[in-house]
C-alpha positions, 0 to 999 in steps of 0.5 A: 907395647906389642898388646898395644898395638895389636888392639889399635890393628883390631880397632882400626879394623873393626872400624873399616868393616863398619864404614863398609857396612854403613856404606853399603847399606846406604846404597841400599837405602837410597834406591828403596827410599822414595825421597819426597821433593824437600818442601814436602818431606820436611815437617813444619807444623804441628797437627793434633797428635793420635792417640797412643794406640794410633800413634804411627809405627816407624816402617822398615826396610829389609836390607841383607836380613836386617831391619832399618828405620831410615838415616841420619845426616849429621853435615857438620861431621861428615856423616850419613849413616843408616839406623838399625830398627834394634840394637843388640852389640853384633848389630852395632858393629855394623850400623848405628842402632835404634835403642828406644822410641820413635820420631813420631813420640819425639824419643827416639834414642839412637845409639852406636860404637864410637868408630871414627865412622860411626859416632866416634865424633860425636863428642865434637858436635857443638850445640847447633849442628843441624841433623836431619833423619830420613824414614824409610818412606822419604819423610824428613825430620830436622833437628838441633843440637842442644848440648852434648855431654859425657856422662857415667855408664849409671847415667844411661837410664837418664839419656834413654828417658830424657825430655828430649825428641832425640838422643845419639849416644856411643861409648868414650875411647876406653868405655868408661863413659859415655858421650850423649848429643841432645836434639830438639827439633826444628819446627813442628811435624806436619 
C-alpha cells in the first residue's frame, strides 16, 4: 500500500514538473514565433511537391538549450503543448518529442508521456477532433482525427511507418501498451 502510494506521489510529481516545463516553454515560443494573420498561415491547396533532396527541413528554435519544431493544439482536450526537434526519454519528461518525419513529408510522429499534461488524454480524442501544428516560422497545418487506437508495444514499427501525415502516440497507465491518434489533413498545403 504504502509502495503504492509513493508511486502516484511521484507520478503525480513527474506530471506537474512537465506541465511547467511545457508552459514555460510555450511562453517561449510564442514571443519567437511570428504568427502570420490565420487566412495566410493555414495551408489550403496543393502546389507541386520538390523533390526529396529540396524538400524543406522543419527549422527550430532554441529554447533553454533545447531544439523545438513548433506546437501543437489539440482544442478539444485542452491542450497546447511544444514539440522537441528529437526525442530521447529525458526529453520527454519535459515536452511531447518528434520521433520521426516532418509536416512537410506528411509523416511527422510525434510522441510523449502519458502525463495528464502531456498526451495522457490521448486515448479520449474521437475521430474528428481537429489539431492544428504551429512551426517555428508561424506556419500552420490543421488536421483531423481519423482513429484512435491501443496497440501492443511490437506495433510501434506500424505507427511510426503509417500512411498517415501525422501520428500522436504515448504509453497506457502501466506501459503495457500503447495508445496511437491518426490524423489526416485538413486541405492541401499552400
Amino acid at each position: 500500500m504504502i509502495s503504492a502510494l509513493l508511486l502516484l506521489c511521484f507520478n503525480e510529481k513527474e506530471n506537474a514538473e512537465a506541465g511547467k516545463s511545457a508552459e514555460k516553454t510555450l511562453l517561449s515560443l510564442h514571443e519567437l514565433i511570428e504568427t502570420k494573420p490565420i487566412e495566410e498561415a493555414i495551408h489550403t491547396e496543393m502546389p507541386a511537391l520538390p523533390s526529396e533532396s529540396a524538400m524543406p527541413e522543419m527549422q527550430t528554435v532554441m529554447i533553454d538549450g533545447e531544439a523545438y519544431i513548433g506546437m501543437i493544439s489539440i482544442p478539444s482536450l485542452e491542450l497546447t503543448l511544444p514539440v522537441m526537434a528529437d526525442w530521447d526519454y529525458a526529453k520527454l519528461k519535459k515536452s511531447p518529442c518528434r520521433q520521426t518525419g516532418s509536416v512537410f513529408t506528411d509523416d511527422l510522429v510525434i510522441a510523449a508521456h502519458n502525463y495528464k499534461r502531456h498526451f495522457g488524454r490521448l486515448k479520449d480524442l474521437e475521430a474528428g477532433a481537429e489539431l492544428s501544428f504551429t512551426d517555428v516560422n508561424g506556419e500552420v497545418f490543421r488536421y483531423k482525427a481519423v482513429k484512435v487506437e491501443t496497440v501492443s508495444p511490437e506495433s510501434v514499427e506500424d505507427v511510426l511507418l503509417s500512411a498517415y501525415p501525422l501520428v500522436l502516440y504515448t504509453c497506457t497507465y502501466g506501459g503495457k501498451t500503447r495508445v496511437a491518434a491518426f490524423f489526416e489533413k485538413m486541405g492541401e498545403i499552400t
